[in-house]
C-alpha positions as CSV (number, residue, x, y, z in Angstrom):
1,X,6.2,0.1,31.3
2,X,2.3,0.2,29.7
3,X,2.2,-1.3,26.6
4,X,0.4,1.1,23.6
5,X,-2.5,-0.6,22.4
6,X,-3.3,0.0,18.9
7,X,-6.8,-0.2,17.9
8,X,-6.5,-2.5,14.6
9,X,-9.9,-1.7,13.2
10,X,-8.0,1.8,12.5
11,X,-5.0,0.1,10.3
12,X,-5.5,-1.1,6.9
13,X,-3.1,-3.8,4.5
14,X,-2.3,-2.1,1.7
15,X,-1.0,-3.5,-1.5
16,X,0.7,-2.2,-4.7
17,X,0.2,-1.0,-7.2
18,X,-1.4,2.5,-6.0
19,X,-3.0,4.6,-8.8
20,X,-3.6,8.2,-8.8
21,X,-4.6,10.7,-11.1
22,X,-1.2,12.3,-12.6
23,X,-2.1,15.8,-12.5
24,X,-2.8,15.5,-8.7
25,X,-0.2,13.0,-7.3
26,X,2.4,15.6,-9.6
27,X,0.4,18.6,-7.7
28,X,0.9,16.3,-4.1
29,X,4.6,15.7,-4.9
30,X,5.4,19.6,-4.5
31,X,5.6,19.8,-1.1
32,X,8.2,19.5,1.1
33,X,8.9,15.8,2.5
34,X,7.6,14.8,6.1
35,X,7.8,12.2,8.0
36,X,4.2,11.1,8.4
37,X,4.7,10.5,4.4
38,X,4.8,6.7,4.2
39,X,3.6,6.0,0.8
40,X,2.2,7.7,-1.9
41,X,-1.5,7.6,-0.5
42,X,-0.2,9.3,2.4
43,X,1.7,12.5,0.5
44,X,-1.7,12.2,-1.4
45,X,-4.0,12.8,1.1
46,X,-1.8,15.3,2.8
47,X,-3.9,17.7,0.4
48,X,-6.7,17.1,2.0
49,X,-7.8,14.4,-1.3
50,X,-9.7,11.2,-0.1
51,X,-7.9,8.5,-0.6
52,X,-10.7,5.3,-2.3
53,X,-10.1,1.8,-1.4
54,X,-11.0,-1.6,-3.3
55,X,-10.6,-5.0,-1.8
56,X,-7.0,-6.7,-2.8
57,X,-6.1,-10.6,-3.6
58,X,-3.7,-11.7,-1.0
59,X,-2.3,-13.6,-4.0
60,X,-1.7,-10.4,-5.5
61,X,2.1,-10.7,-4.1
62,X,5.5,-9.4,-5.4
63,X,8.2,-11.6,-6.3
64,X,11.5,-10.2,-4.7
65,X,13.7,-13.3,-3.0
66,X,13.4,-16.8,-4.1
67,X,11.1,-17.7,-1.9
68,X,8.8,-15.6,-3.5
69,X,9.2,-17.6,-6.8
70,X,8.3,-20.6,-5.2
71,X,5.3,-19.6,-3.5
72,X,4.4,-18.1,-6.9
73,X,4.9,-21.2,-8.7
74,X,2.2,-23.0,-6.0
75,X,-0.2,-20.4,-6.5
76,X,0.2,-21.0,-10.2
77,X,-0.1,-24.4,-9.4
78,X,-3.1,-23.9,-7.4
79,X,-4.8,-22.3,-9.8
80,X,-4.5,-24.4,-12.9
C-alpha cells in the first residue's frame, strides 16, 4: 500500500500549560464533544477563535515516571 505523507511544516509541538481566557474556554466547553477535539486549543478554535502561539523551552518538560526526575535533576544540574 502508498504510504500518506504528511507535510510536517503543517504540524506544530505543543507544550503545557495552555492558557485561555475563562469566559471563552467556559463559552468553547458547551458544545457537544468531537472527535477532532484533541486538546483544549482544539475545542477552542472550534469557535472559530485564533488560537496565538509563543515559542516553548524544550526543558519546559513534565515530571511523570522516574526517568523524568532524573533528566530533571541534569537539567538542574546543567543549569547551575
Amino acid at each position: 500500500g502508498a504510504s500518506v505523507f504528511q507535510d510536517r511544516q503543517s504540524f506544530r509541538l505543543v507544550q503545557t500549560p495552555q492558557t485561555f481566557q475563562l469566559d471563552r474556554i467556559k463559552k468553547a466547553f458547551k458544545v457537544d464533544e468531537l472527535a477532532v477535539f484533541t486538546d483544549d486549543a482544539t475545542v477552542y478554535e472550534y469557535q472559530g477563535w485564533q488560537v496565538e502561539l509563543i515559542s516553548g523551552n524544550l526543558e519546559n518538560i513534565k515530571i511523570t515516571t522516574p526517568e523524568d526526575m532524573d533528566f530533571a535533576g541534569f537539567l538542574i544540574g546543567k543549569n547551575s
